[in-house]
N, C-alpha and C positions, 0 to 999 in steps of 0.2 A: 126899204132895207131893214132889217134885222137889227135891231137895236143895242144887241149884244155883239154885233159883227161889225156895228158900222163904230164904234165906240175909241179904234184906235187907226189910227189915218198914220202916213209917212210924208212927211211936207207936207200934212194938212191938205193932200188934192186925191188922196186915191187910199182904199180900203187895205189894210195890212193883207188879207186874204190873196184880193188881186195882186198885188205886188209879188206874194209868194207864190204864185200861181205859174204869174209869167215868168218869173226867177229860174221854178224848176223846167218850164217846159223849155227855157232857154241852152238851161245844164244840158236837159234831154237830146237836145238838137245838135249841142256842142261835141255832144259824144256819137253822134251815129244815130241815135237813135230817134225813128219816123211816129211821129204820134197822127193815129187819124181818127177820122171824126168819129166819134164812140168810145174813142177809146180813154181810159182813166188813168193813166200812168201817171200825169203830175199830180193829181186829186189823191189819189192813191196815197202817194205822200206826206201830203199833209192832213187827210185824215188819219195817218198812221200817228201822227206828236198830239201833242197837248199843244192847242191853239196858248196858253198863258207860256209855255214850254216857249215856242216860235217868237211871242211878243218880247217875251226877254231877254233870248238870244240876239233878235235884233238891236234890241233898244241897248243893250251891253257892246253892241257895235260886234260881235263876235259874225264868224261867218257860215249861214245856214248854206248859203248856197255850195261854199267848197264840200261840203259831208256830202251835200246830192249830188254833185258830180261825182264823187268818189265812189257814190252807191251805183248813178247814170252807168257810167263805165263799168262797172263790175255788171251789171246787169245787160249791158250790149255787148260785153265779148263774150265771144264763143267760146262755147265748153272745150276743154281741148281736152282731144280722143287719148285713154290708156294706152300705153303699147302692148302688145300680146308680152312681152316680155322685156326687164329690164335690166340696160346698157348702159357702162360707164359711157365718156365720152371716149374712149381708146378701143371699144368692143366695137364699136357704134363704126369710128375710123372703118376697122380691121372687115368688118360687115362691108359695106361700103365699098371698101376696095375689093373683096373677092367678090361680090355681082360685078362690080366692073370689068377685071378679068377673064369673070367667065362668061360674060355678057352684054358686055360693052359697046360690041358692034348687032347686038340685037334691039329688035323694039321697045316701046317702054314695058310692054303687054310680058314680052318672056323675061326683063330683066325687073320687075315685080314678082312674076312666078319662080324665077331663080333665088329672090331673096325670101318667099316664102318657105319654099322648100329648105332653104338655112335655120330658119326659125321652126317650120315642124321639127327640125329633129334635134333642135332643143328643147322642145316642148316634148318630145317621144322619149319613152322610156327605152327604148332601143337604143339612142345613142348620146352623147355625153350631154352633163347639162349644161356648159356654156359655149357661147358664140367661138371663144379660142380654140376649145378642146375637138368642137365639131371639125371647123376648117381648116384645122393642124393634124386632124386625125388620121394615121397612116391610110394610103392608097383610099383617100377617098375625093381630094382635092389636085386636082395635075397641077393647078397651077398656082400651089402651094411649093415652096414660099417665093421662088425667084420672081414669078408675074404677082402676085397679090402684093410682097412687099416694097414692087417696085414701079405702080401706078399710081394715077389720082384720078378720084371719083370725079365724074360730069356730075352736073347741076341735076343732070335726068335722072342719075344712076340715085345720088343722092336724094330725091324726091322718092322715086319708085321703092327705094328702101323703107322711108317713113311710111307708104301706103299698105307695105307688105306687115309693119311693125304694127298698126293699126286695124287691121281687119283680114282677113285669111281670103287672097285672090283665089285661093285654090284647098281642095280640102285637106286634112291637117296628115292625114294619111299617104298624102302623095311628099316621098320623102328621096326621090331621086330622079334626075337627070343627066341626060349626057346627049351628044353633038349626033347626027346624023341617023341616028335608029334607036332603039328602045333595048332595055336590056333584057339581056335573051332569060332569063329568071323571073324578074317584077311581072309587074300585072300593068298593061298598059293603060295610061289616064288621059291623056291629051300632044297635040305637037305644035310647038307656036311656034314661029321663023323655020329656023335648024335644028332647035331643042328638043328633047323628047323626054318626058314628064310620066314617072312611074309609083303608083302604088309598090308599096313592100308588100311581098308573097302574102295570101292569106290574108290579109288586112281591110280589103273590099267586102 
């Protein structure tokens, strides 16, 4: 052993190195996260400090291993996805409740595409730019306001909304829908359950 490495022991039976080896692959494990063979994730670690950095930290009785969990965890959760656009929590509601509404008793499949379509035409210069002023917007919404303000979102409706918020089921252009056929003006996109999902004129 390494004469420089073997110089500082922890109860005198086992090498400071080892000791901080298994310390973090412990952190590592506590948080989720899978180390395999190859892989360097706790090494990683302590070639990142000043091995005098480590000794002293210890021997000061302070705690190396709380900082590497705090790094473990930050490094095994998931990145979490931007929304295409952002929502108090009271927009977020109001969203929520008109997919519900309008699509409540459809799939998850058209009540993500219904809540897309709410989000395109906030994102569309054609029409207003917040989630209120769209679903409040004269003759565009039927079940504005008696049905929207007088449901509660399913778990699903609520889910299908964040997937809609987070990546575009459908293209950004398809900015209208309605129940049983296609409107006699858009430009036909798709028909999921009852729904029918339309390009605005010219936009294709």
């Amino acid at each position: 052993m390494d004469k420089e490495k073997k110089k500082t022991w922890i109860g005198g039976t086992r090498p400071l190195k080892w000791t901080f080896r298994c310390a973090v692959a412990g952190v590592a494990l506590s948080a989720g996260v899978m180390l395999l063979p190859g892989q360097a994730m706790a090494s990683d670690y302590w070639e990142e400090l000043e091995w005098s950095q480590m000794e002293t930290e210890l021997m000061e009785g302070n705690s190396v291993e709380w900082h590497l969990e705090e790094e473990a965890v930050e490094a095994a959760a998931p990145a979490v996805p931007r929304w295409r656009i952002q929502l108090t929590s009271e927009q977020l509601d109001l969203l929520e409740r008109c997919v519900m509404a309008e699509g409540g008793g459809e799939s998850y499949e058209c009540q993500r595409a219904i809540a897309c379509v709410i989000v395109n035409r906030v994102l569309s210069d054609i029409f207003p730019d917040t989630v209120e002023d769209v679903i409040k917007q004269e003759g565009q919404f039927s079940t504005w306001p008696e049905q929207i303000e007088s449901v509660t979102a399913s778990n699903e409706v609520k889910q299908a909304v964040r997937e809609a918020l987070t990546a575009a089921a459908i293209p950004e252009d398809v900015l209208f829908f309605r129940a049983n056929y296609y409107h006699s003006w858009g430009e036909d996109y798709c028909v999921i359950d009852n729904t029918y999902f339309s390009l605005y004129p010219g936009m294709n």
